[in-house]
C-alpha positions in Angstrom: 16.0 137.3 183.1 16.2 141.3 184.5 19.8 142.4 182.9 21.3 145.4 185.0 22.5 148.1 183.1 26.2 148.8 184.7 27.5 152.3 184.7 29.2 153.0 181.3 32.6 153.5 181.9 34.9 156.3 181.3 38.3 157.7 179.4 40.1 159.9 180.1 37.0 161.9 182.1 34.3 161.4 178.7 31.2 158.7 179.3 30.8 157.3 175.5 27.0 157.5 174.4 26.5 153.6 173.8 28.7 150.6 175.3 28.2 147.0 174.4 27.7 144.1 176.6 30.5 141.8 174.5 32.6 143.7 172.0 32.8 141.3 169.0 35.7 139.4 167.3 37.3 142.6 165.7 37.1 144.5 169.2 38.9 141.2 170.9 41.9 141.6 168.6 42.1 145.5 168.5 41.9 144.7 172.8 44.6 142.3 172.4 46.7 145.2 170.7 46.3 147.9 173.6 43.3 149.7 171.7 39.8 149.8 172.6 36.3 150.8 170.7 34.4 153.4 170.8 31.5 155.2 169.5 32.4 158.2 167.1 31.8 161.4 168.6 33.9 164.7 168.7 35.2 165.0 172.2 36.4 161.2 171.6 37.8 162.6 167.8 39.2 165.3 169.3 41.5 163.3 172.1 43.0 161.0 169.5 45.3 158.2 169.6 46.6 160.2 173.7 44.2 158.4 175.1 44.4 155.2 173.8 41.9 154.9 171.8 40.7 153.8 168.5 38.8 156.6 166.9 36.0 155.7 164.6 34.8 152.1 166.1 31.4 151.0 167.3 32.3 149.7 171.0 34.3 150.6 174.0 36.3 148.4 176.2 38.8 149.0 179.2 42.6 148.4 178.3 44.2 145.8 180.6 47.8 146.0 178.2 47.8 150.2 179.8 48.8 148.2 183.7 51.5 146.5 182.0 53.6 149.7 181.4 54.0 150.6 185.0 56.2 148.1 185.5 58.9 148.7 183.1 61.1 151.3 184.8 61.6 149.5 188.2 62.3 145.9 186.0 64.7 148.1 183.0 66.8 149.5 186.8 67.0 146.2 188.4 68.2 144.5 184.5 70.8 147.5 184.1 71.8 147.0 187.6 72.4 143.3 186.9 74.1 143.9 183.7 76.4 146.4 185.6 77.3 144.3 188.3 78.0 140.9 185.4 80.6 142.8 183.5 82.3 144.1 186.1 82.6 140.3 187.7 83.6 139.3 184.0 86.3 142.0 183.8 87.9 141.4 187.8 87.9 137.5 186.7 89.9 138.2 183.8 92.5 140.4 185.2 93.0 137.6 187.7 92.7 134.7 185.2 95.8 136.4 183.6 99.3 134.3 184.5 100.2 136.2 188.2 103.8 136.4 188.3 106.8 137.4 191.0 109.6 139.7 190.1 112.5 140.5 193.0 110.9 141.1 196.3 107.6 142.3 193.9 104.8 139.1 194.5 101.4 139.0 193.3 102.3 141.3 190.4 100.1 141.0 186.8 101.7 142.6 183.8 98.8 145.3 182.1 99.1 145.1 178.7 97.4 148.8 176.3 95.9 148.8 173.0 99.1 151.3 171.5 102.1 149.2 171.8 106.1 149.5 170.7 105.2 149.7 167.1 102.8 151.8 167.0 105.0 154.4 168.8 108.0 153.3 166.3 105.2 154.2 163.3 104.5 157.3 165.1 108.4 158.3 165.4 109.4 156.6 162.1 112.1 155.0 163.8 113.0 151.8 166.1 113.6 151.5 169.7 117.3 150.2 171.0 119.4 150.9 173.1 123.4 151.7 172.5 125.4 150.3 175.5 129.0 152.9 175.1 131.5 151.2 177.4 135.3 151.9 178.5 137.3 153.1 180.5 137.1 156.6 182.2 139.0 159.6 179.6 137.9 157.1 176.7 135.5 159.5 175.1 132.3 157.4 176.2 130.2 160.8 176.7 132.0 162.6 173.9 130.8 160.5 171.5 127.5 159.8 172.9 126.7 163.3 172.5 128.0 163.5 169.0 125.7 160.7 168.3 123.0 162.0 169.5 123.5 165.2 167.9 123.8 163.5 164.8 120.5 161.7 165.0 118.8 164.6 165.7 119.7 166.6 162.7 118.4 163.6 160.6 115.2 163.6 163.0 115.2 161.2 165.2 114.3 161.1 168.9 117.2 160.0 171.2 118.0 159.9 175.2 121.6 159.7 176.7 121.9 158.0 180.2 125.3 159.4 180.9 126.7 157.1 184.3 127.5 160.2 185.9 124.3 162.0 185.2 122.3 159.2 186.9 124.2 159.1 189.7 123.1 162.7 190.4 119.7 161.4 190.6 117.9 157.7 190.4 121.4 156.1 191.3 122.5 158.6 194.1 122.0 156.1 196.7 124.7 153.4 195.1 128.2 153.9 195.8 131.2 152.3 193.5 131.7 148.6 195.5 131.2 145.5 192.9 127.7 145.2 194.1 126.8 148.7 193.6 128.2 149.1 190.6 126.1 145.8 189.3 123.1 147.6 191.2 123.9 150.8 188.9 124.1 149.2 185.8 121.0 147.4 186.1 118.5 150.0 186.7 120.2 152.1 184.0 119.3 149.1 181.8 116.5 148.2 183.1 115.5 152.7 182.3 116.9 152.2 178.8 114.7 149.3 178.3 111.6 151.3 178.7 112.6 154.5 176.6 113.4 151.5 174.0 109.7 150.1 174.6 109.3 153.7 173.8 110.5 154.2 170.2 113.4 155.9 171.4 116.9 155.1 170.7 118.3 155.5 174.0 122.2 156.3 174.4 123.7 154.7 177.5 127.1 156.3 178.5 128.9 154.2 181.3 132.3 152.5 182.3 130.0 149.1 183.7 133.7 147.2 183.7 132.2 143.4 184.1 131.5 141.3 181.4 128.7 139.5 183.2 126.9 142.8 184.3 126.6 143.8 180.4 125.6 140.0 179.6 123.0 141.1 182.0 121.9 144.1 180.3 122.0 142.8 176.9 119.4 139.8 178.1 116.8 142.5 178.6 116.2 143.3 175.3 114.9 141.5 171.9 117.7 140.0 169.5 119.7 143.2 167.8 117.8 145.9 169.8 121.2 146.0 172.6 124.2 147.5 170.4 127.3 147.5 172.4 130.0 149.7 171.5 133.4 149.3 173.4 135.4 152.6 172.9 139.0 150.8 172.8 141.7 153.4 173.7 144.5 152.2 175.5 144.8 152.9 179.3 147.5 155.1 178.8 146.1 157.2 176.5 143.1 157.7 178.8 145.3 158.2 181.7 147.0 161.1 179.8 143.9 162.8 179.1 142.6 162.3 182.2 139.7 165.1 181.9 138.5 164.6 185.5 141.7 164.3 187.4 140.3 160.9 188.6 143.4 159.4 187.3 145.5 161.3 189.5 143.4 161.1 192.3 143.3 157.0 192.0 147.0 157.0 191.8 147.7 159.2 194.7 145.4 156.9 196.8 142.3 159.2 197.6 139.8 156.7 195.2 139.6 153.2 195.9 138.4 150.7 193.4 139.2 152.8 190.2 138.7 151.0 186.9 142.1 150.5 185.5 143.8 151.3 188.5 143.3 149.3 191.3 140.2 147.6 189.5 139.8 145.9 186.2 138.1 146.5 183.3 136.8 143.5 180.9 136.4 144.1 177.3 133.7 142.9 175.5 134.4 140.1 173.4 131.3 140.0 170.9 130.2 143.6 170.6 128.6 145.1 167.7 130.9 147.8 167.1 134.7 148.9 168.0 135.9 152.6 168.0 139.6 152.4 168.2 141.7 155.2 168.9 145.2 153.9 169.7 149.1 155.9 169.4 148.7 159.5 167.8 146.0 158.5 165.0 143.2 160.8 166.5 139.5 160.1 165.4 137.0 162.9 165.6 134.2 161.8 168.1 131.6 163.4 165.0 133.9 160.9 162.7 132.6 157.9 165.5 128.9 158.7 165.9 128.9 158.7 161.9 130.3 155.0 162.3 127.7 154.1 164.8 124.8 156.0 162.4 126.3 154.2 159.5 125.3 151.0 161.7 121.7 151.9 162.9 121.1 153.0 159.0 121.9 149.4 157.8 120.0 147.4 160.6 116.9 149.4 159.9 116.7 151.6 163.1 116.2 154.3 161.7 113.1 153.3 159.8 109.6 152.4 161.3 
């Protein structure tokens, strides 16, 4: 039988001296590994393991495992690609396996919950979050006191916020007027505002006549058991009317305001509130004397802890 001598074959541009018809059983595994023998010389010594090589053996054959590599990059795109496009499917179907929900004219609506949440912020502030509802009638001393409360808190180091009912109505609340159904409107989104500077940590002072019983019912269902403190500032209607530190009093009686609380439209005291300031006849409490009372409160209910 004539055997034909083929061409030896080449590496990286060097022809080895002697190449071997069948490489044996050692050169099958080292193939099987990505490695290939040769004969020792010092071009072949010199190139190392760059070329793929294993220096030092008898017996040269081609690598087949080398083709392999070429298709990693394309197949490692297309799996990141896939991965991408699986977790962003996982993440939309859980936003939308959440409980949807309608609130007012607002349909479709899902709540987004974050990773810090109300007491982590308390922690942060070393306090709790409430809100203290100050009601009664106009010339009571609603935003005196709310001041001197705040002022009070502050000096022990705790972050408050005072919704005063007038200051509101310069801004978010401009748009309401003083009819039932405003007035309801008003005191709901002053509520609904003191909620979230509660959610905040923050002990948030609201300062506001709100004269129905059912509109501070309202108010207090927003919030978690003990976070809504109402105080009713319970000075008599004359006594108010006397002080009358706007002149609305006057103005109400003469006719120019309609729909005045205690004039021509009543006021309902609260009948379960947390706390009553009383100033009645000629017995005169300081408004500093009031906020200590309220403090005194917050102190023993653990507000002012985290």
């Amino acid at each position: 039988m004539n055997v034909v001598k083929a061409a030896p074959p080449s590496i990286c541009g060097f022809k080895p001296r002697d190449v071997e018809s069948g490489p044996p059983a050692t050169a099958t595994a080292a193939a099987k590994l990505g490695f290939v023998k040769v004969n020792e010389s010092n071009e072949i010594k010199s190139l190392g393991l760059s070329c793929g090589v294993d220096v030092g053996s008898r017996g040269l054959r081609p690598i087949k495992a080398m083709e392999d590599q070429t298709v990693s990059v394309k197949t490692d795109r297309s799996a990141i690609n896939a991965l991408f496009v699986l977790s962003a499917n996982q993440s939309f179907l859980k936003l939308f396996s959440q409980k949807m929900s309608t609130a007012g004219n607002s349909t479709n609506i899902v709540w987004h919950k974050c990773a810090v949440e109300k007491l982590d912020r308390q922690r942060l502030l070393q306090q709790k979050g409430c809100v203290i509802w100050i009601t009664g009638l106009s010339g009571s001393g609603k935003s005196t006191v709310a001041c001197a409360l705040s002022q009070g808190l502050h000096l022990r180091g705790k972050l408050t916020y005072i919704l005063d009912g007038d200051n509101v109505r310069h801004g978010l609340n401009r748009d309401l007027g003083f009819n039932a159904e405003d007035r309801a409107e008003n005191i709901r989104r002053i509520a609904e505002v003191a909620k979230l500077f509660a959610d905040a940590g923050i002990i948030c002072i609201a300062s506001l006549i709100s004269p129905y019983r059912k509109d501070r019912d309202a108010c207090r269902a927003l919030f978690p058991e003990g976070d809504f403190i109402e105080v009713f500032m319970d000075v008599p209607l004359n006594i108010c009317e006397n002080r009358d530190p706007k002149g609305l009093y006057k103005l109400a009686r003469a006719g120019k305001i309609k729909g005045f609380t205690g004039v021509d439209d009543p006021y309902e005291p609260p009948l379960n509130c947390e706390i009553v300031l009383q100033q009645k006849g000629r017995d005169c409490v300081s408004p500093s004397s009031m906020a200590e009372t309220v403090i005194s409160y917050l102190e023993e209910k653990g507000y002012l802890q985290a």
